[in-house]
PyMOL Python script that loads the backbone (N, CA, C, O; Angstrom):
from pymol import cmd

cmd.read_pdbstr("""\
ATOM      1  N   UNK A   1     110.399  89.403 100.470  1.00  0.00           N
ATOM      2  CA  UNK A   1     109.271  88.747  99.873  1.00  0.00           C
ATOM      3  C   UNK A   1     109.741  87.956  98.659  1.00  0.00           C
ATOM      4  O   UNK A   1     110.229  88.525  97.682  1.00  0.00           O
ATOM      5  N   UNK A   2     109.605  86.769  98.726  1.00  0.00           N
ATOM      6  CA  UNK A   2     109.545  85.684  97.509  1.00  0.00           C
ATOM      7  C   UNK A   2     108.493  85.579  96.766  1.00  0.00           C
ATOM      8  O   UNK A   2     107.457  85.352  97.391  1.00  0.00           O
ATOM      9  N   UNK A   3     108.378  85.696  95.268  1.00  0.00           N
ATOM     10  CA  UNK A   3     107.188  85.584  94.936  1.00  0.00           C
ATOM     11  C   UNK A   3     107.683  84.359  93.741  1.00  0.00           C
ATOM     12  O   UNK A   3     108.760  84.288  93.149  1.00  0.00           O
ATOM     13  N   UNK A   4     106.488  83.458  93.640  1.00  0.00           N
ATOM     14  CA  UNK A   4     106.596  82.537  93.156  1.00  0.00           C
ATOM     15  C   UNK A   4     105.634  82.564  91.963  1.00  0.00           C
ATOM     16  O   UNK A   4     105.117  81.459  91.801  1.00  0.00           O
ATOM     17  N   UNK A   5     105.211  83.547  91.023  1.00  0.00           N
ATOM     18  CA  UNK A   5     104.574  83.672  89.882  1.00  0.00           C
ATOM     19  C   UNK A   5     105.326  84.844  89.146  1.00  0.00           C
ATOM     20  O   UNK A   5     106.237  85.462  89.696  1.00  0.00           O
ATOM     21  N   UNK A   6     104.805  85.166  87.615  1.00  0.00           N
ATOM     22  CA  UNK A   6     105.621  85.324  86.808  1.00  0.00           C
ATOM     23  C   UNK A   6     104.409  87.156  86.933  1.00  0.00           C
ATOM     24  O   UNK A   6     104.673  88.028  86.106  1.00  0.00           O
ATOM     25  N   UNK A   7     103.187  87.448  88.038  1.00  0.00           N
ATOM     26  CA  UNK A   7     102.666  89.004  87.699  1.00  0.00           C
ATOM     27  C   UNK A   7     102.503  89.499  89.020  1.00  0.00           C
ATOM     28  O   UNK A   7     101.888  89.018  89.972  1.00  0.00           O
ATOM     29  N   UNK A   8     103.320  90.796  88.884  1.00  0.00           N
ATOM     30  CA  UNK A   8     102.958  91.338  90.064  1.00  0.00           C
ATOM     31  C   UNK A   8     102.042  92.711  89.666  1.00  0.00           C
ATOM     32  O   UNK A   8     101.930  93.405  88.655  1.00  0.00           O
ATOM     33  N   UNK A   9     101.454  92.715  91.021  1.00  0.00           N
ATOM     34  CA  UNK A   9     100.654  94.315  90.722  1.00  0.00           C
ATOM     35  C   UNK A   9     100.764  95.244  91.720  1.00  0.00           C
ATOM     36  O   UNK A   9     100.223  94.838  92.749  1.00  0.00           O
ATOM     37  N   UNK A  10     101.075  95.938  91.784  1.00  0.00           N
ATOM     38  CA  UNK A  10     101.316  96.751  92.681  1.00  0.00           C
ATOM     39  C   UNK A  10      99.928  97.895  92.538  1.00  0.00           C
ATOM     40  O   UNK A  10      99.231  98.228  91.579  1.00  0.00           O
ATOM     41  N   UNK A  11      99.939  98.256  93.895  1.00  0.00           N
ATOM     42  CA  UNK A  11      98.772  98.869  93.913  1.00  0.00           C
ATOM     43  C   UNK A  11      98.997 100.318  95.279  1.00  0.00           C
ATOM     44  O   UNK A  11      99.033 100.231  96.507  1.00  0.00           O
ATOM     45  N   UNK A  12      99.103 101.481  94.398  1.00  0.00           N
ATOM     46  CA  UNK A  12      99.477 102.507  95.036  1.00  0.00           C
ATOM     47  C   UNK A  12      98.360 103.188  96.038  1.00  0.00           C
ATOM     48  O   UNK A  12      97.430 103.663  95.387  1.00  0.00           O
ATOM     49  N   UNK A  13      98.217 103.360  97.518  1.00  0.00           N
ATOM     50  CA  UNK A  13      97.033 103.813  97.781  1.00  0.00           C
ATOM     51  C   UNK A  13      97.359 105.249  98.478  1.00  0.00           C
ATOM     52  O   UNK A  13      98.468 105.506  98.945  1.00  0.00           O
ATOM     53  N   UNK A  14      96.254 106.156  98.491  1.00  0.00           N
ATOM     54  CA  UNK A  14      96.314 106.639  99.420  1.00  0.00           C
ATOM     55  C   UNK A  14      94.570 107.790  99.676  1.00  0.00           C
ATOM     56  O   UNK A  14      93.991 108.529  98.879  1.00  0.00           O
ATOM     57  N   UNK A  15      94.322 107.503 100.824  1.00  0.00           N
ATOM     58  CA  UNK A  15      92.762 107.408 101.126  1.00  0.00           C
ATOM     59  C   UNK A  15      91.694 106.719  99.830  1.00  0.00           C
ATOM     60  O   UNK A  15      90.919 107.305  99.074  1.00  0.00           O
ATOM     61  N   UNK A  16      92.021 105.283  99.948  1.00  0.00           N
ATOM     62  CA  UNK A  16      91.418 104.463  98.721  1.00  0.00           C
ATOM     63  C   UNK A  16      90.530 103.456  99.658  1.00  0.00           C
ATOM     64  O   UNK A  16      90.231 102.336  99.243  1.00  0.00           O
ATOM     65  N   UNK A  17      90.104 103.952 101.022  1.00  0.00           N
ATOM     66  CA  UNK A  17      89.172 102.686 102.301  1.00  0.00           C
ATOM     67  C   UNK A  17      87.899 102.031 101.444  1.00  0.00           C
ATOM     68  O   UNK A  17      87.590 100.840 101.479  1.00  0.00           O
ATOM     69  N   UNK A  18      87.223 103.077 100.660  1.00  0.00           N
ATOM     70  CA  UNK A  18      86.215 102.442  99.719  1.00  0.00           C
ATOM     71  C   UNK A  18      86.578 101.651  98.658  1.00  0.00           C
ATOM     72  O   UNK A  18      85.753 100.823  98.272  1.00  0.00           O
ATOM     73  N   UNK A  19      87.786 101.742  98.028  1.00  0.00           N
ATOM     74  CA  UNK A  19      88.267 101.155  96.323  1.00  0.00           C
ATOM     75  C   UNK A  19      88.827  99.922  96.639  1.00  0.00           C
ATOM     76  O   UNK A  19      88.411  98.946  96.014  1.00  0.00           O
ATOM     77  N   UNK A  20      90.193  99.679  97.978  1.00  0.00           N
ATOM     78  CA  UNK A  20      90.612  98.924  98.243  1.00  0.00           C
ATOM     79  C   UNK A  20      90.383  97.375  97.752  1.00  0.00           C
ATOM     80  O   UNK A  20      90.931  96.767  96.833  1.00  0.00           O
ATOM     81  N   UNK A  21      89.481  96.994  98.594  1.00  0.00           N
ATOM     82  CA  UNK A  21      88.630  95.661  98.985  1.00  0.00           C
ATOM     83  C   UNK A  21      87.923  95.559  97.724  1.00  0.00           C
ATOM     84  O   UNK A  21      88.232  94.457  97.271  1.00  0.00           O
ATOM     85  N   UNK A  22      87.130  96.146  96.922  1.00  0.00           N
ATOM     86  CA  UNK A  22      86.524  95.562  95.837  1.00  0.00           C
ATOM     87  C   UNK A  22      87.650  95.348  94.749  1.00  0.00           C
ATOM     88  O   UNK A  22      87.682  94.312  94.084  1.00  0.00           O
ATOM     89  N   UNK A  23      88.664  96.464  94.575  1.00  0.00           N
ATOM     90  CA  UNK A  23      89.842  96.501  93.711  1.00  0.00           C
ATOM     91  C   UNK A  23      90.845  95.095  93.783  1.00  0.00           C
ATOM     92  O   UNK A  23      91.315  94.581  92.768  1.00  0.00           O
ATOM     93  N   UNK A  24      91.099  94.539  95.279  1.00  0.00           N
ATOM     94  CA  UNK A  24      91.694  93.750  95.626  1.00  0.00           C
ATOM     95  C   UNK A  24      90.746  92.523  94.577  1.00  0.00           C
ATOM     96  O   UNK A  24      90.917  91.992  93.480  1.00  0.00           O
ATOM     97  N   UNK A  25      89.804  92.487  95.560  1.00  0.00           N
ATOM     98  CA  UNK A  25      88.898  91.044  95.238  1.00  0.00           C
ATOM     99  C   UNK A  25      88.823  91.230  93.570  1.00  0.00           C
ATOM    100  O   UNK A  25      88.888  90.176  92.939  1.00  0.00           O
ATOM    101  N   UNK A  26      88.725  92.156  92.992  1.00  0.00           N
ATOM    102  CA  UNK A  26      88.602  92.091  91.336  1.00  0.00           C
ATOM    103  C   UNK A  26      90.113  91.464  90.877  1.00  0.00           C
ATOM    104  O   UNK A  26      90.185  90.440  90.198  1.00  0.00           O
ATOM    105  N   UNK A  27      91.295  92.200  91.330  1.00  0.00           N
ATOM    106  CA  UNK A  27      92.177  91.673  90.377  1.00  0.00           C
ATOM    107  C   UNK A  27      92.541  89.755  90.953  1.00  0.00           C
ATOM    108  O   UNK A  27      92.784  88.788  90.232  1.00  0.00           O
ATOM    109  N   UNK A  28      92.445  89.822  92.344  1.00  0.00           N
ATOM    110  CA  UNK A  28      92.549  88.311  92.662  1.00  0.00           C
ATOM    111  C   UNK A  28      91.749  87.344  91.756  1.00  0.00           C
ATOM    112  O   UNK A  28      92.177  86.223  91.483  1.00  0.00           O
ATOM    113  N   UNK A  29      90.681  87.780  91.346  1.00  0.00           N
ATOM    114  CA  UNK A  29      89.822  86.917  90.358  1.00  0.00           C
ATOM    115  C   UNK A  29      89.892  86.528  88.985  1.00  0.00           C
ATOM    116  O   UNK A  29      89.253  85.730  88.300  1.00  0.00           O
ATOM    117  N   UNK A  30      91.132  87.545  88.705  1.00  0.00           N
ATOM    118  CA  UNK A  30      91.664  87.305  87.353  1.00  0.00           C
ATOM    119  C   UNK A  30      92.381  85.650  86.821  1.00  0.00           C
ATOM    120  O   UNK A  30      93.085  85.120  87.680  1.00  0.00           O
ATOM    121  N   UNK A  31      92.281  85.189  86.024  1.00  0.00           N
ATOM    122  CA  UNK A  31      92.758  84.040  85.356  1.00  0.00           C
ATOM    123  C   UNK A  31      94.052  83.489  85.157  1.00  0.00           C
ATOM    124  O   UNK A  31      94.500  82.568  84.473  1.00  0.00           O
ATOM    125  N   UNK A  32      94.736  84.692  86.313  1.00  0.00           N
ATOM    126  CA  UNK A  32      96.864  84.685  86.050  1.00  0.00           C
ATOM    127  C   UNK A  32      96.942  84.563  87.632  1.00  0.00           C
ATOM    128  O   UNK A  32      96.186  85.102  88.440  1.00  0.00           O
ATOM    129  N   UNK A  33      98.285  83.535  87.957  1.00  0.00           N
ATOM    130  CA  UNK A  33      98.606  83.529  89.066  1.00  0.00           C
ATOM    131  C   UNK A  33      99.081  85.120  89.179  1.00  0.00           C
ATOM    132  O   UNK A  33      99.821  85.546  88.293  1.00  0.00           O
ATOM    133  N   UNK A  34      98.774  85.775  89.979  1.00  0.00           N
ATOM    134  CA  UNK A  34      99.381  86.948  90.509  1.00  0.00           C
ATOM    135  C   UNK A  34      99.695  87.375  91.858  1.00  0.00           C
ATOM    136  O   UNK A  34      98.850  86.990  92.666  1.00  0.00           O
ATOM    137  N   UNK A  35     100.852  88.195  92.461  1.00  0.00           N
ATOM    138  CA  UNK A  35     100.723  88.826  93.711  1.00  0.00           C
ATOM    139  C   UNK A  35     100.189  90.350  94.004  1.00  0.00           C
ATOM    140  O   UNK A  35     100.214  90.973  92.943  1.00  0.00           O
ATOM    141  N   UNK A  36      99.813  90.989  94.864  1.00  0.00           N
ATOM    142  CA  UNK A  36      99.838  91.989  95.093  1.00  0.00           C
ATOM    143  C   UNK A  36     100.542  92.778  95.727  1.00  0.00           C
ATOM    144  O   UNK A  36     100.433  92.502  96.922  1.00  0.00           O
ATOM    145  N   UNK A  37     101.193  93.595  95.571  1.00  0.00           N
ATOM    146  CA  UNK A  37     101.747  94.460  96.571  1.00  0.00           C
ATOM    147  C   UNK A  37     100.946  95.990  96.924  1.00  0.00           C
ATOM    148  O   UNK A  37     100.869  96.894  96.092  1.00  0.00           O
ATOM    149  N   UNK A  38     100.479  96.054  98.073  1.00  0.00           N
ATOM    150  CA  UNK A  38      99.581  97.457  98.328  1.00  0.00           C
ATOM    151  C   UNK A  38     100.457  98.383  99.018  1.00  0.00           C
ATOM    152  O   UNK A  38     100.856  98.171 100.163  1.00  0.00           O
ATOM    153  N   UNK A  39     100.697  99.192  98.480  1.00  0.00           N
ATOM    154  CA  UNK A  39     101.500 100.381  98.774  1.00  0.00           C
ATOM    155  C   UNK A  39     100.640 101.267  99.440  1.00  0.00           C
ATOM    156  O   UNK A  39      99.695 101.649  98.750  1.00  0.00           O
ATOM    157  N   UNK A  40     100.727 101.918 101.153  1.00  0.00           N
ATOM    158  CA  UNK A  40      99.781 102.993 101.197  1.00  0.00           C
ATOM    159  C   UNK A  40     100.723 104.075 101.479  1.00  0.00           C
ATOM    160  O   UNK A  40     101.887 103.854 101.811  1.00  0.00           O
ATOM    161  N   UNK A  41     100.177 105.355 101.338  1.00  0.00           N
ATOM    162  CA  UNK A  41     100.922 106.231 101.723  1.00  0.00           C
ATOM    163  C   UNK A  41     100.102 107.215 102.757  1.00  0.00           C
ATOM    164  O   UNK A  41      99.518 108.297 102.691  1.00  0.00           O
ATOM    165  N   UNK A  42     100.455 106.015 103.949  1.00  0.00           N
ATOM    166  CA  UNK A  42      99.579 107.070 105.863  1.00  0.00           C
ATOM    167  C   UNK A  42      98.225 107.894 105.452  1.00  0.00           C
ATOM    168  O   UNK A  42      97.881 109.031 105.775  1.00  0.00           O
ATOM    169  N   UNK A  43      97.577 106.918 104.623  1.00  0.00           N
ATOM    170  CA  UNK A  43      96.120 107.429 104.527  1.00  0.00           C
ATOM    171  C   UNK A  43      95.431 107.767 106.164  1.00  0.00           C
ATOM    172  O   UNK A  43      95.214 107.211 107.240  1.00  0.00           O
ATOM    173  N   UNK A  44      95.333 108.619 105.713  1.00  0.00           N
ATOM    174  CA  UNK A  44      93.869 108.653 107.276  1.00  0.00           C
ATOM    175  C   UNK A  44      92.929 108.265 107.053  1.00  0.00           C
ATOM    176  O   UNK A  44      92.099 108.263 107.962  1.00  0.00           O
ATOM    177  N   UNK A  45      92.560 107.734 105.733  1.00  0.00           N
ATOM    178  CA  UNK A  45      91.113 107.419 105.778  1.00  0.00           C
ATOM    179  C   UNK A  45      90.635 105.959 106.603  1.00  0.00           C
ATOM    180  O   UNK A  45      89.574 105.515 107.041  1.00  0.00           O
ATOM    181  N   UNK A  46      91.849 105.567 106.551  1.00  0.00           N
ATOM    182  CA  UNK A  46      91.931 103.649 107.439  1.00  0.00           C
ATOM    183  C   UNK A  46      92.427 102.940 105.863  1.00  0.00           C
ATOM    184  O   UNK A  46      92.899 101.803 105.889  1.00  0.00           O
ATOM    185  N   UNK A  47      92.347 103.369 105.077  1.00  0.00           N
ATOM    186  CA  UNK A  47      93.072 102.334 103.657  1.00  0.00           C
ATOM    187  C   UNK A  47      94.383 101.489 104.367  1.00  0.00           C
ATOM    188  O   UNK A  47      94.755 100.383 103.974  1.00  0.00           O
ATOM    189  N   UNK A  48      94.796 101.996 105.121  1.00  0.00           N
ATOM    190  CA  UNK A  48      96.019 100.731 105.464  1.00  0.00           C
ATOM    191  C   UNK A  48      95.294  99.988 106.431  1.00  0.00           C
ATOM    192  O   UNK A  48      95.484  98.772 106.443  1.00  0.00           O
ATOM    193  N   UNK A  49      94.596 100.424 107.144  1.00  0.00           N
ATOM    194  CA  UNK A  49      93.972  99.203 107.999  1.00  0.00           C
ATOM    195  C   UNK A  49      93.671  98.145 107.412  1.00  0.00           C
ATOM    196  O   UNK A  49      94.265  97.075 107.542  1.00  0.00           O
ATOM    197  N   UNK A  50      92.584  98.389 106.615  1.00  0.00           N
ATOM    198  CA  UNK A  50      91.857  97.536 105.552  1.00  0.00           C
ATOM    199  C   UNK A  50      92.256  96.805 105.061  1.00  0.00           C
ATOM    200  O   UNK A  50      91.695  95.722 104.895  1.00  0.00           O
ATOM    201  N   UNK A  51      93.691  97.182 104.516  1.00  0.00           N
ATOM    202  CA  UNK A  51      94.750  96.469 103.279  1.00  0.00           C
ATOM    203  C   UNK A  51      95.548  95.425 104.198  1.00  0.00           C
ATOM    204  O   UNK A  51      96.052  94.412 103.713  1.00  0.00           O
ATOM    205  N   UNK A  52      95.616  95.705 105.389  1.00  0.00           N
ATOM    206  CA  UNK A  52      96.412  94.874 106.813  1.00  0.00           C
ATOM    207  C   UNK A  52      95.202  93.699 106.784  1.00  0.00           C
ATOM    208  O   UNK A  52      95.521  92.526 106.591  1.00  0.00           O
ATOM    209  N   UNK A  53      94.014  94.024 106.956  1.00  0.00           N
ATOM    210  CA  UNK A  53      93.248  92.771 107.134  1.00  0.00           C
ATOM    211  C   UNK A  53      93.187  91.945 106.112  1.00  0.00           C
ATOM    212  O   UNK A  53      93.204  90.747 106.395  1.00  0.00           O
ATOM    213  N   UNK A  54      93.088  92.386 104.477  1.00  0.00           N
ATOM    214  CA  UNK A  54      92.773  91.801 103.267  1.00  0.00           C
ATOM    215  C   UNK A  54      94.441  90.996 103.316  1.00  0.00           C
ATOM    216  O   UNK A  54      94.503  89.899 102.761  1.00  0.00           O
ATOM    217  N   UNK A  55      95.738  91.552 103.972  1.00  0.00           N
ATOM    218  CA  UNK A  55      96.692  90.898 104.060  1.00  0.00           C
ATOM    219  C   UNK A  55      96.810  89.520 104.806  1.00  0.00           C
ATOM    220  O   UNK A  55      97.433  88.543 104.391  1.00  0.00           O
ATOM    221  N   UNK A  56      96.230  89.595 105.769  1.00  0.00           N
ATOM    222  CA  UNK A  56      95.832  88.271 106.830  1.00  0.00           C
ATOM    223  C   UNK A  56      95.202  87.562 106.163  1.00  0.00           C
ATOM    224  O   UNK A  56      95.868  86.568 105.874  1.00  0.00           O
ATOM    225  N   UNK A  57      93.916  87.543 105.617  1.00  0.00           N
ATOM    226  CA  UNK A  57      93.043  86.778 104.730  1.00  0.00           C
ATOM    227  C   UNK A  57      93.460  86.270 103.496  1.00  0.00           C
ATOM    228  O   UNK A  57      92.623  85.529 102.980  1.00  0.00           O
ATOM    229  N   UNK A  58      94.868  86.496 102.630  1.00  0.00           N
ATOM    230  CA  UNK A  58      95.454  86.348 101.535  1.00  0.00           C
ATOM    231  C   UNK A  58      97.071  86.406 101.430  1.00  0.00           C
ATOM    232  O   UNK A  58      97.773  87.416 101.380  1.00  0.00           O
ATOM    233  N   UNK A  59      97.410  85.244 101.413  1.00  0.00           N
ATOM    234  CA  UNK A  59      99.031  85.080 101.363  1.00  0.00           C
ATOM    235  C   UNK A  59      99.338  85.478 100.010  1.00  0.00           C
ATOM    236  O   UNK A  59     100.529  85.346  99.729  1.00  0.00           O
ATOM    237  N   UNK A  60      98.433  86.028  98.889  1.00  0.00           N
ATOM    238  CA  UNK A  60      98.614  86.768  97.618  1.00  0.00           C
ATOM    239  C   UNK A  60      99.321  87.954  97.748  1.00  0.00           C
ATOM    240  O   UNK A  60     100.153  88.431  96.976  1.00  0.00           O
ATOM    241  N   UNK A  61      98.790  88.497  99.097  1.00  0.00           N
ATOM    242  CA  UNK A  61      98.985  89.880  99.362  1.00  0.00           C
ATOM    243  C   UNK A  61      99.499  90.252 100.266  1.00  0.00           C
ATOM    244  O   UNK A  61      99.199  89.765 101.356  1.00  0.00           O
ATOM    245  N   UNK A  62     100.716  91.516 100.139  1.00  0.00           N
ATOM    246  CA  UNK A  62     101.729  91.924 100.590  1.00  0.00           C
ATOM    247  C   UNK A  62     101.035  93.531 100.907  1.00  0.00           C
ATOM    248  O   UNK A  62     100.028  93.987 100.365  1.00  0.00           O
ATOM    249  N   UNK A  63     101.780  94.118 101.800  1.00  0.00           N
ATOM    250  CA  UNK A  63     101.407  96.020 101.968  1.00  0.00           C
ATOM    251  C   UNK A  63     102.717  96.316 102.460  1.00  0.00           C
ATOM    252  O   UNK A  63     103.506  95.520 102.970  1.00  0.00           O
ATOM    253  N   UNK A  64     102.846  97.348 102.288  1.00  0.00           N
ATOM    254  CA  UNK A  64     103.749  98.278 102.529  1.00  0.00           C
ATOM    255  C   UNK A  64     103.296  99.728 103.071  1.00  0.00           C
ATOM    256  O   UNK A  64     102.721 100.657 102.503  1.00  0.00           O
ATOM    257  N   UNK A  65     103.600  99.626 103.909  1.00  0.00           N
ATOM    258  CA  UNK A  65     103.367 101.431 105.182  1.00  0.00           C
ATOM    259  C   UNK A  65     104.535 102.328 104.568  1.00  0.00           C
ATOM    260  O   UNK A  65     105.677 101.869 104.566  1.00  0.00           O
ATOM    261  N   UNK A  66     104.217 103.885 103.929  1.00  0.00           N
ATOM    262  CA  UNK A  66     104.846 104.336 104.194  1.00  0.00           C
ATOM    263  C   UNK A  66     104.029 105.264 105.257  1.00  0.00           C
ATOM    264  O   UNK A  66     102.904 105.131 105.737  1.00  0.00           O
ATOM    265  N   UNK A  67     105.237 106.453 105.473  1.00  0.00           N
ATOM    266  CA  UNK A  67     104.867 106.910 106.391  1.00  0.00           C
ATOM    267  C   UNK A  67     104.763 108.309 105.911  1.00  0.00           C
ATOM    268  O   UNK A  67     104.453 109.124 106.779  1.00  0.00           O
ATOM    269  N   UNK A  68     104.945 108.735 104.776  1.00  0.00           N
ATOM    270  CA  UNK A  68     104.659 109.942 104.592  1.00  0.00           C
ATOM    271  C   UNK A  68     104.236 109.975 103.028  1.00  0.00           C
ATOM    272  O   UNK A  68     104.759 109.239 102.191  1.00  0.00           O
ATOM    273  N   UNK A  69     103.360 110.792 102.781  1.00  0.00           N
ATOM    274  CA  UNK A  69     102.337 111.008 101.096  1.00  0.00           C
ATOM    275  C   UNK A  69     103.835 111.034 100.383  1.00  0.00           C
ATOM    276  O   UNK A  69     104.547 112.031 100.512  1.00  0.00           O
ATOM    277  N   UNK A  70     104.170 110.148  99.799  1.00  0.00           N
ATOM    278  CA  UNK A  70     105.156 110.391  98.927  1.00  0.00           C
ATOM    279  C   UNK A  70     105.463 110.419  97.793  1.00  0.00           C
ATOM    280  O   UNK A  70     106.557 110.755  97.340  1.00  0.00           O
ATOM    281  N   UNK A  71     104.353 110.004  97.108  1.00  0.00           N
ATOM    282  CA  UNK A  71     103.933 110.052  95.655  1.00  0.00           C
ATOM    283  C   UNK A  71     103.930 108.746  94.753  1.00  0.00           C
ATOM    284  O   UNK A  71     104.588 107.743  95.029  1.00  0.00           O
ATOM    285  N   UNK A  72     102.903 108.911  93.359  1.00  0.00           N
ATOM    286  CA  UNK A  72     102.774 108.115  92.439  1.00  0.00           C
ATOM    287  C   UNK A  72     104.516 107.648  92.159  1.00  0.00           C
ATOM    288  O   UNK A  72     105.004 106.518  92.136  1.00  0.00           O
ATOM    289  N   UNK A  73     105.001 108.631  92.018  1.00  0.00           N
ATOM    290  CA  UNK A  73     106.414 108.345  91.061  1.00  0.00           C
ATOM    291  C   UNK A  73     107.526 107.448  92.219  1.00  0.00           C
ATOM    292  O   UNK A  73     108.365 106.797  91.596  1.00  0.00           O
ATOM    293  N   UNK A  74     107.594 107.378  93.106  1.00  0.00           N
ATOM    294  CA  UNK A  74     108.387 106.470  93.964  1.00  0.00           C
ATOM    295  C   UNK A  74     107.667 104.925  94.421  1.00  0.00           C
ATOM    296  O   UNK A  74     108.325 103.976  94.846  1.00  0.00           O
ATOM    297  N   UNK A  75     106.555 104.929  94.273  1.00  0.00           N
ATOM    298  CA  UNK A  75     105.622 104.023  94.495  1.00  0.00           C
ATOM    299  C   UNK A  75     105.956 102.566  94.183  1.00  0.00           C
ATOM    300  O   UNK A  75     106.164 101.644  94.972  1.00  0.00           O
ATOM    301  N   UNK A  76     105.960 102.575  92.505  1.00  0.00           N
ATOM    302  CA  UNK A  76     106.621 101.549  91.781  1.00  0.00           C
ATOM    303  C   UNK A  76     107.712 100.923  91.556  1.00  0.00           C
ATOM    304  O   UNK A  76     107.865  99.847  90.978  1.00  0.00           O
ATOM    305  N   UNK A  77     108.654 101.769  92.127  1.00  0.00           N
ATOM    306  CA  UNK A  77     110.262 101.137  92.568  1.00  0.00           C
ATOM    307  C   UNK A  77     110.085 100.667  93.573  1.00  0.00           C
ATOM    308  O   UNK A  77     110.520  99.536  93.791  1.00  0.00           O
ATOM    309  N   UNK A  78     109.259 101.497  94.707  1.00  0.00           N
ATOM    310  CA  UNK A  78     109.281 100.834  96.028  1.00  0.00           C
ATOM    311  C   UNK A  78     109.040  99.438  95.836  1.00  0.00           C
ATOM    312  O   UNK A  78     109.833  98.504  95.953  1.00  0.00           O
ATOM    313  N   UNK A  79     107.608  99.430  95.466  1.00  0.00           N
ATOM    314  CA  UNK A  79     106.698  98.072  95.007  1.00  0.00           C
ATOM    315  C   UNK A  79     107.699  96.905  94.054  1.00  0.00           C
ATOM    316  O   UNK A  79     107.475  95.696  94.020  1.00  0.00           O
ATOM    317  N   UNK A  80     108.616  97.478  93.456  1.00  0.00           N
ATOM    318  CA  UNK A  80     109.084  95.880  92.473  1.00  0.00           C
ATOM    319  C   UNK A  80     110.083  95.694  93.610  1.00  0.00           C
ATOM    320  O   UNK A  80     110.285  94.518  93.914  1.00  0.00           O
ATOM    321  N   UNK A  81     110.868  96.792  94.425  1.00  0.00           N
ATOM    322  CA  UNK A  81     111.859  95.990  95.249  1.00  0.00           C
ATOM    323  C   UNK A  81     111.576  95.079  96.051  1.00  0.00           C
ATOM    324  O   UNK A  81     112.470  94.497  96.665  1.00  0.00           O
TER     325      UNK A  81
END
""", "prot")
cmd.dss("prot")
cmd.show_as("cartoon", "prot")
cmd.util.cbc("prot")
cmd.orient("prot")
């Protein structure tokens, strides 16, 4: 992933199907070029589904599958790499 602005946000999920989509659409509206990166971690709730469609609809936004609950603390390395 190339990102061509100076803010990224990374955004750690896991069973977040309700927070997602309004969370997304709030920070996109902010006044700074920014990207997103959505981190889920194999929610069952469908949060990666969701975050897959808001990905199609927005070349802002990036996701990342993991595949197992792996925590807050690995999240953010994942996300800047």
């Amino acid at each position: 992933m190339a990102f061509d602005s100076t803010v990224l946000v990374v955004i750690p999920t896991y069973n977040e199907a309700a927070n997602i989509k309004p969370l997304v659409t709030q920070v996109l509206a902010q006044p700074v070029s920014l990207h997103i990166v959505i981190i889920d971690d194999n929610s069952p709730n469908g949060t990666g589904e969701i975050a897959e469609a808001l990905v199609r609809l927005c070349n802002r936004l990036f996701l990342i599958h993991r595949s197992n609950k792996l925590g807050l603390g690995s999240t953010y390395p994942d996300g800047f790499r």
